[in-house]
N, C-alpha and C positions, 0 to 999 in steps of 0.2 A: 445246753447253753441258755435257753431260754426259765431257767430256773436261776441261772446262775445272774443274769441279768435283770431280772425281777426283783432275789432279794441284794441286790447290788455286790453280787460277791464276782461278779466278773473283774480281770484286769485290762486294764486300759493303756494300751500304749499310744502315745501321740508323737506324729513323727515331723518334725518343724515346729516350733514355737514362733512364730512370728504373730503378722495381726490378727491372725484367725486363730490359726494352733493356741497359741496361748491362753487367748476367752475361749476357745472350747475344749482346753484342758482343764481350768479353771470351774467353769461348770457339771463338768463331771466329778471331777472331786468334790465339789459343795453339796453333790448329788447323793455324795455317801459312796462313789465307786473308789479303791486303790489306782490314782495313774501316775505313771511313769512320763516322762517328755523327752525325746531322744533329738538334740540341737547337736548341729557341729561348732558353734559359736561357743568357746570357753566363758565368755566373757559374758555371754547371756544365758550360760548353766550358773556360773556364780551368783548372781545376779537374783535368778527367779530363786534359790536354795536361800537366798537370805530371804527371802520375801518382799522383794523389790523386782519392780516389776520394769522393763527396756523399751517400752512404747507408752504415751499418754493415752489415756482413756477413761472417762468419767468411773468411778466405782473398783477402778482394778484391782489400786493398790491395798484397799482393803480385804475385798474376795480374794486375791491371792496370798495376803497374809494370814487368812486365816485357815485356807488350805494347805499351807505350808506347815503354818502351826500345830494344825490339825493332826499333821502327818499322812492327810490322803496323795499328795501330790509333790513331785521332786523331780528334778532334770537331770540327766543323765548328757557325758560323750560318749558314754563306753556301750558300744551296741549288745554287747553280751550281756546288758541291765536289761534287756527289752527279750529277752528270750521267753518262749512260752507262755505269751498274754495271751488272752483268750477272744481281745479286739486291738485290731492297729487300724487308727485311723490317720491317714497321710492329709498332711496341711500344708505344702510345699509351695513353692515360685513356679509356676510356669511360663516364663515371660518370654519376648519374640526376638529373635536374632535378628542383624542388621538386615539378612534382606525381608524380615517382616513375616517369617514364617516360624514356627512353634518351636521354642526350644525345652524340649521333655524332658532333657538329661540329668533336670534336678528329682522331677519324678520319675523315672526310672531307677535313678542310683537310688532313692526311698522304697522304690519296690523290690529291690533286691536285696538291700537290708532287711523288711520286712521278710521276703521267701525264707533269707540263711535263718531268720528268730522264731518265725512264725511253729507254730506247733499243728497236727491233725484236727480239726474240728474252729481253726480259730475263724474270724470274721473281720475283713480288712472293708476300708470305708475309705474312698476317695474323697476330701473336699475342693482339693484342687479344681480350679477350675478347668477343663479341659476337649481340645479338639473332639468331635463326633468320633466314635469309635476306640476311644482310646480306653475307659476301662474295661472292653471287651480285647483286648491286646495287651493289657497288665494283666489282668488272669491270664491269659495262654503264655506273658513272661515267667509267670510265678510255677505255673504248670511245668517249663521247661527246666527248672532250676528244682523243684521239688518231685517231681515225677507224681501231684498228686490232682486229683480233678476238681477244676472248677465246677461248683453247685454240690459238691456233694462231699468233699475231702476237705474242702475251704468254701468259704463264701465271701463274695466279694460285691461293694453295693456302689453304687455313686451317690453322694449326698451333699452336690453343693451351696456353700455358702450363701445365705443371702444379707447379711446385715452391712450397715452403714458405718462409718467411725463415728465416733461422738455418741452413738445409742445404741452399741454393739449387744449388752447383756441384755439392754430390755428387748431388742430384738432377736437375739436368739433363743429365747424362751417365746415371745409371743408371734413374732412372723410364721407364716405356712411354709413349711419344708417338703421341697420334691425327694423320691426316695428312689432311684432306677435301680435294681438287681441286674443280675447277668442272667439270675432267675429269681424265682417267686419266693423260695425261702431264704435268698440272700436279701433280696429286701424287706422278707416279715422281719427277719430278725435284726435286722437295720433298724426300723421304724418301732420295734419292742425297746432298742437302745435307748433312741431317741425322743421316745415317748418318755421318758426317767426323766427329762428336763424341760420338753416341749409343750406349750399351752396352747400352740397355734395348733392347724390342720395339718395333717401330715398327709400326701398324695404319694400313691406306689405307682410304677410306671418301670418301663427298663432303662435298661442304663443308657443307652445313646441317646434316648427322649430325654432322657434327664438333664444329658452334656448339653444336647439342642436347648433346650427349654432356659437354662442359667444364659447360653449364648445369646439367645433369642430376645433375654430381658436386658441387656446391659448392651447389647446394637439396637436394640429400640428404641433406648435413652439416647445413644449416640447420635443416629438418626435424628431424632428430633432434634437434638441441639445444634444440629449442623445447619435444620430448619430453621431454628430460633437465629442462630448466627448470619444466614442469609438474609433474615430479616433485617440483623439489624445494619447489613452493608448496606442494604437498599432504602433506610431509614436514613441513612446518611445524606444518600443522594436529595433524599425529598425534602431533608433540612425536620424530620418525624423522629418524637422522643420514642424510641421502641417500647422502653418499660411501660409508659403510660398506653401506648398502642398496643401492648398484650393485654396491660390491665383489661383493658375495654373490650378485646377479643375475646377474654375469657369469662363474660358473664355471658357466651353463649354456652348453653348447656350441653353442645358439643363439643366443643374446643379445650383444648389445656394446652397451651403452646408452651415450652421450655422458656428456662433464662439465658440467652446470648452471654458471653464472655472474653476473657482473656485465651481462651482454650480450653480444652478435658482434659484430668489429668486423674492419676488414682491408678491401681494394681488393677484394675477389669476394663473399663471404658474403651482406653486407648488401644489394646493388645483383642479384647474378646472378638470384635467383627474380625480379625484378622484370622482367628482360631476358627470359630464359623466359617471362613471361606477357605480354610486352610487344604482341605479334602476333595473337597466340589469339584466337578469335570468342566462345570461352567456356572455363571451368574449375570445378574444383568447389571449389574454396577454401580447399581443405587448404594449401596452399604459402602463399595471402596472412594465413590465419590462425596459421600460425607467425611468419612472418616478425613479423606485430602481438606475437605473444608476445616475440619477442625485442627487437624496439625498444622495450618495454618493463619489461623484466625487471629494469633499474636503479632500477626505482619500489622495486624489493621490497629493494632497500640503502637506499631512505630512508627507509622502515615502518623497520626496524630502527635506524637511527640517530636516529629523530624516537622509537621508542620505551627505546634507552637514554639520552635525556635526561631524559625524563620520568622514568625511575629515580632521578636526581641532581636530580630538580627543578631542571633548567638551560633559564630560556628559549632559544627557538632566535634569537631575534634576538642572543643573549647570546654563543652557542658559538662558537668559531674551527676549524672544519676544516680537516685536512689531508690530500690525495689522493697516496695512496702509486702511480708509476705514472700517464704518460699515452698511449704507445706501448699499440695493442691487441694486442699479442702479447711475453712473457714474452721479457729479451733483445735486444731491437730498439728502434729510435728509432723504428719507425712507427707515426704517428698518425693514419691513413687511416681515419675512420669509428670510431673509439677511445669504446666506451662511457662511456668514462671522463670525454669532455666532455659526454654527457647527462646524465651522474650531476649533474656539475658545474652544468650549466645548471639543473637539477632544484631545487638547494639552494642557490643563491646567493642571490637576492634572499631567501631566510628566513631567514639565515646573517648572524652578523659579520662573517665574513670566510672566506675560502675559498682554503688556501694548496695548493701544486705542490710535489712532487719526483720527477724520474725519472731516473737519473743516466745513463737513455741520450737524455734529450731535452733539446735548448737552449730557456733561457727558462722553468726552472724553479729554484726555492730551491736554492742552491750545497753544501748540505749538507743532512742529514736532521738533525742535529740543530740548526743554524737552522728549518727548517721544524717541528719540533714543540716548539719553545721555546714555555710559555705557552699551547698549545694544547688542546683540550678532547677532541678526538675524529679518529683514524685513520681512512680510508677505503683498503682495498688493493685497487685496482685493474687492477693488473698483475701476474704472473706472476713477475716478476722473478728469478732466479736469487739476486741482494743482498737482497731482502728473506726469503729464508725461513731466514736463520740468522742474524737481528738481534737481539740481546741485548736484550728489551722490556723486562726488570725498571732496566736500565742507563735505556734512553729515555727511559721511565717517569716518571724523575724530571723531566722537561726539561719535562714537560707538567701544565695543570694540573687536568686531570680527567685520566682513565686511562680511554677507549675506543676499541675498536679493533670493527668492521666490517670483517668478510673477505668478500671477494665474489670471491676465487678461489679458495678451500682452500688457502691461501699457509702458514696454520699449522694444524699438525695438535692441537697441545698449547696450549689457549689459558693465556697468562700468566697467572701470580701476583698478584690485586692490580687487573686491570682486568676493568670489564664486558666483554663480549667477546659479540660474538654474528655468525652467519655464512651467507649465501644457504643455505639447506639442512639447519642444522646442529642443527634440532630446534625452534626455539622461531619464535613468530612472534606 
């Protein structure tokens, strides 16, 4: 195997194309490796086979055309195309069921596709992100469906994800990559894999350190943000611009405080502390009490927009909203866990009406200035690159009351002429 993946003559099955699967099916083809993409999505096998690609991403649509072109890389539904690779690595959903606890049933049904294709000697690689213990409990499923031993008959690694959207290729070649085994030769020859594309540091470790480690780094961030968000409730009170009071906090050479918001939104954030505490006999509650700070912190944009009506004496059954942004991250179509439909659910039923625009997302108003025709009140809830140099005094006119609700610090200099009020920004 390790010959075989040297001169790139390994096969590579990737099993989910989505945000991840995708760029790191994509990379291993441009690698010079044969891979295969085993999607249940017809419509996103058609799709990648022409050389178009079903997610936005700087650089995609290129590198996947020309891996396509190439002929190193092609999508498959038919699981009998994925038989006898000699790497399957699983890129799947692990997301949380209503009562907030792990639902694995997308990666299991992958891991058992994977056992029925899987051949003697092959090497499976979880990117998934997933609860502590769980790729030591995918070998002993694959074990039970093959009759063959993990470490020695298959090897099986954890290797998760770490990149961002918006700077996915450049970070998966130069970020540091954790590498857990279930043993030591399942993550040498992990890390021999992934050395084929990787510039960063690669760290070996086992697999449940490794599941810890990816949980550990995304309820850090949570964490903190729930810190930052605290901040900026209690910045309200004291009538204190939060942005300009981190600025200042952060030229102590301890400090790094997060940026307060509209809420966390994205495929890891919201869901990861939940998988981390999902095993545990006990915790002390720091982790489940931010995360409650943050799936609620969209309350504190409708304080403010239920309080600049009341400035215009405007019933709220009367006002027509509009949500600037519905992707949870600045520059992207994705809508994965996107505060922006709490906000939304939040105010609807006490609302006229509750309009969309995001001009990276289908399925919302075809212009911004359709969507704030005759409208009463802005909500920005996306990051957007297009919305922080929008001409509002120009907008302004299209609407007919003038407020704006910033729940990203999307504007720094609030306009001429409209209420304006913002998560943090002093008044509450």
């Amino acid at each position: 195997m390790e010959k075989k993946i040297e001169n790139r003559e390994a096969e590579i099955a990737i099993i989910g194309l989505g945000y991840i699967g995708l760029p790191t099916a994509i990379m291993f083809a441009n690698s010079g490796f044969d891979v295969i993409g085993y999607e249940i999505r017809k419509e996103v096998v058609e799709k990648i086979n022409s050389g178009n690609s079903h997610i936005i991403e700087p650089e995609i649509e290129d590198l996947l055309k020309k891996a396509v072109r190439e002929g190193k890389l092609k999508a498959t539904l038919d699981p009998d195309d994925i038989k006898d690779k000699d790497v399957y690595i699983i890129c799947v959903q692990t997301p949380l069921k209503n009562d907030k606890t792990p639902d694995l049933s997308y990666l299991e049904s992958a891991a058992k596709t994977v056992a029925n294709a899987m051949k003697k000697g092959s090497l499976i690689i979880i990117e998934s992100t997933v609860p502590p213990m769980t790729t030591v409990n995918i070998a002993k499923l694959i074990e039970g469906i093959r009759g063959l031993k993990a470490g020695e008959d298959f090897y099986i690694a954890h290797c998760p994800e770490r990149v961002m959207p918006g700077r996915i290729f450049k970070e998966l070649v130069y970020n540091s990559r954790i590498i857990g085994g279930i043993n030591e030769k399942s993550a040498r020859l992990a890390e021999k894999l992934y050395r084929t594309f990787v510039k960063g540091q690669i760290f070996i470790t086992n697999s449940t350190t490794s599941e810890m480690v990816k949980l550990m780094e995304n309820t850090f961030r949570d964490v903190n943000i729930a810190l930052a968000n605290e901040f900026a409730f209690l910045a309200h009170q004291y009538g204190v611009d939060i942005f300009k009071a981190i600025e200042l906090a952060n030229t102590h050479p301890r400090v790094r405080i997060h940026t307060p918001g509209i809420g966390v939104g994205g495929h890891c954030l919201p869901k990861d502390p939940y998988l981390l505490l999902s095993s545990a006999k006990e915790d002390f509650g720091l982790i489940r009490k931010a995360r409650e700070i943050n799936e609620d912190v969209h309350l504190m944009a409708k304080d403010l927009l239920v309080q600049a009506f009341k400035i215009i004496n405007l019933p709220l059954e009367e006002a027509v909203v509009v949500i600037l942004g519905l992707a949870y991250k600045g520059n992207s179509d994705d809508t994965r866990n996107s505060p922006a439909y709490a906000f939304i659910e939040a105010i609807q039923d006490d609302v006229k009406e509750v309009r969309t625009y995001d001009p990276y997302v289908k399925g919302t108003h075809e212009s911004l200035q359709e969507a704030l025709n005759g409208a009463d009140a802005v909500v920005i809830a996306t990051d957007h690159d297009d919305f922080k140099t929008l001409n509002w005094e120009e907008l302004g006119k299209l609407m007919r009351n003038k407020i704006i609700i910033d729940g990203k610090h999307v504007i720094t200099e609030p306009p001429k002429g409209f209420i304006f009020k913002g998560i943090g920004r002093g008044e509450y």
